[in-house]
C-alpha positions as CSV (number, residue, x, y, z in Angstrom):
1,X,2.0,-5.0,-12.1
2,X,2.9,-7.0,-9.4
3,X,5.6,-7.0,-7.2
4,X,7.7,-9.5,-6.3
5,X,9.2,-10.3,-3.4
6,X,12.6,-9.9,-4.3
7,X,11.1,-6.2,-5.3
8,X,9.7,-5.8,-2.1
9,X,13.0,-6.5,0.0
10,X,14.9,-4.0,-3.2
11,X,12.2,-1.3,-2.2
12,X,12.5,-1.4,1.3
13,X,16.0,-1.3,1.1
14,X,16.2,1.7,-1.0
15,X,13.9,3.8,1.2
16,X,15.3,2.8,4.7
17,X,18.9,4.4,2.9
18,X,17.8,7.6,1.7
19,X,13.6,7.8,3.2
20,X,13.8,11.7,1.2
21,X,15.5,11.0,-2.3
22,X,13.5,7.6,-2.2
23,X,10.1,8.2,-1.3
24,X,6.8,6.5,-1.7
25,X,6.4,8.6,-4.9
26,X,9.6,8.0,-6.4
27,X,9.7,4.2,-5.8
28,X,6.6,4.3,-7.2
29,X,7.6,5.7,-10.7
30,X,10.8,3.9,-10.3
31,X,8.7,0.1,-10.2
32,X,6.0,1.6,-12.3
33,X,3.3,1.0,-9.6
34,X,0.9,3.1,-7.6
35,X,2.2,4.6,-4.6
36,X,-0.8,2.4,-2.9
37,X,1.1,0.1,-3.8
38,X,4.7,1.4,-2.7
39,X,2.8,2.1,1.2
40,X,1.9,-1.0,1.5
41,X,4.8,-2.6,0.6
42,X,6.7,-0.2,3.0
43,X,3.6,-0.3,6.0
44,X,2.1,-3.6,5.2
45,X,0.0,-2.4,9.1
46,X,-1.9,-0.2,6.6
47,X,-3.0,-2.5,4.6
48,X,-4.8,-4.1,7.0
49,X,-5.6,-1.1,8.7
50,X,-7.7,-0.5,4.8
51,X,-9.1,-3.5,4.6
52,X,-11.0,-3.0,8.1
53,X,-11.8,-0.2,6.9
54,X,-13.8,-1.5,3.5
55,X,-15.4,-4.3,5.2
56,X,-16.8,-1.7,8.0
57,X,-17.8,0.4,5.2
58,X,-19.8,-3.0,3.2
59,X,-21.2,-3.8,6.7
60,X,-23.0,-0.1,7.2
61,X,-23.6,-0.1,3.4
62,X,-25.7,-3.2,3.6
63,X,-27.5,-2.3,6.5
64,X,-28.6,1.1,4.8
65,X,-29.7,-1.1,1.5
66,X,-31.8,-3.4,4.2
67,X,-33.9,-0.7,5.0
């Protein structure tokens, strides 16, 4: 499911209120998405922070397949 940005702006409203009763785990059941999904929405800098992360990981992957 995706979130829309309406949901996004609901979510992040919700958790800046009450960060304890509305946590990434409970937002998460609440929208019926992955708590992936819930971080990101809340720290969209981690998101990128991943994405660096998987295209390191395809760059050392491919060298090893080179060899």
């Amino acid at each position: 499911m995706k979130l829309s940005k309406e949901d996004k702006e609901i979510i992040r409203e919700y958790h800046e209120s009450d960060p304890k009763g509305w946590n990434i785990s409970a937002l998460a059941r609440e929208w019926g998405v992955s708590r992936g999904t819930i971080q990101f929405t809340l720290y969209p800098e981690r998101l990128e922070k991943n994405y660096q992360h998987k295209k390191r990981r395809e760059q050392v992957n491919a060298k090893r397949k080179k060899k």
